[in-house]
C-alpha positions as CSV (number, residue, x, y, z in Angstrom):
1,X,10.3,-26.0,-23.6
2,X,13.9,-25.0,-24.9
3,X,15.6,-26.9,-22.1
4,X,13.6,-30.3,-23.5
5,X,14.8,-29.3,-26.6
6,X,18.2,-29.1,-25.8
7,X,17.8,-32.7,-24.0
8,X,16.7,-33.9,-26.9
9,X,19.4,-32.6,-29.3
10,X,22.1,-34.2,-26.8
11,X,20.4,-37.7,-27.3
12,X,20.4,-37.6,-30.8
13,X,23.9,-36.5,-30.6
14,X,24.5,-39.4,-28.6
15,X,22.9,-42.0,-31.1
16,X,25.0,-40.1,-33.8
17,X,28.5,-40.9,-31.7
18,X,27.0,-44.4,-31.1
19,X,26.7,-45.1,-34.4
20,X,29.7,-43.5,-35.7
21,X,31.8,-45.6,-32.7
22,X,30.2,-48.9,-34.7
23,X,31.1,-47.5,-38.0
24,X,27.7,-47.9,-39.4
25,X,26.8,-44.3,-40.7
26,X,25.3,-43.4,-43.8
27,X,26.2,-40.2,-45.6
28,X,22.8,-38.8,-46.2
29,X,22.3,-39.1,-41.8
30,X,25.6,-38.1,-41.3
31,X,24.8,-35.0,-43.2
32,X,21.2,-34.4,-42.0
33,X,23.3,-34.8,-38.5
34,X,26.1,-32.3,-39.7
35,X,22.7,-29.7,-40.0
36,X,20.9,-30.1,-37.1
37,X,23.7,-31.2,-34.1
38,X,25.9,-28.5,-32.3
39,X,29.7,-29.4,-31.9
40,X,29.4,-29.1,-28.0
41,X,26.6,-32.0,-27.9
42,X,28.6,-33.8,-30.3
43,X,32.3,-33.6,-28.2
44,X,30.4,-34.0,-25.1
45,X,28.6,-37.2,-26.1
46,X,32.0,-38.7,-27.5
47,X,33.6,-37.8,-24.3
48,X,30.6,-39.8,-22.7
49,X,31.1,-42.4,-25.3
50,X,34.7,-43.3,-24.7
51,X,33.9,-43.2,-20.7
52,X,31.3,-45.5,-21.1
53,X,33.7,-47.9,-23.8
54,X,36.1,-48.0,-21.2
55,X,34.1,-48.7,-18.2
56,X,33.1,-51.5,-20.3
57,X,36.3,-53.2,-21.0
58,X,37.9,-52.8,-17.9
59,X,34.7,-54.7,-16.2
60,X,35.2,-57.3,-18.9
61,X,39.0,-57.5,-18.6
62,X,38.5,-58.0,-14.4
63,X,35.7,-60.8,-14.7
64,X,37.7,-62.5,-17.0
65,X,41.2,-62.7,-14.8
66,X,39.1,-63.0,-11.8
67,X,39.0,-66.3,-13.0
């Protein structure tokens, strides 16, 4: 049951880093956020973020000079 828990925290850290990479955070979630999410989650999940950005644009950049 803890392990779910956990599971869960890290994808609500991951909606938090989503939404804070879009810029489209209000302050009362950010602070219910700042309560309830551990730093690790919340470093981990922008790691994961940035990866997953990246990825991203580098597919974009390669379809559009394979053209």
């Amino acid at each position: 049951m803890a392990n779910e828990n956990e599971v869960m925290r890290f994808f609500k850290s991951m909606k938090a880093v989503f939404w804070g990479f879009l810029g489209v955070r209000k302050g009362s979630g950010q602070e219910e956020d700042m309560a309830s999410l551990t730093f690790v989650h919340v470093i981990i999940a922008g790691v994961v973020g940035v990866v997953i950005f990246m990825t991203i644009l580098l597919l974009i950049v390669k379809a559009v000079l394979a053209k």
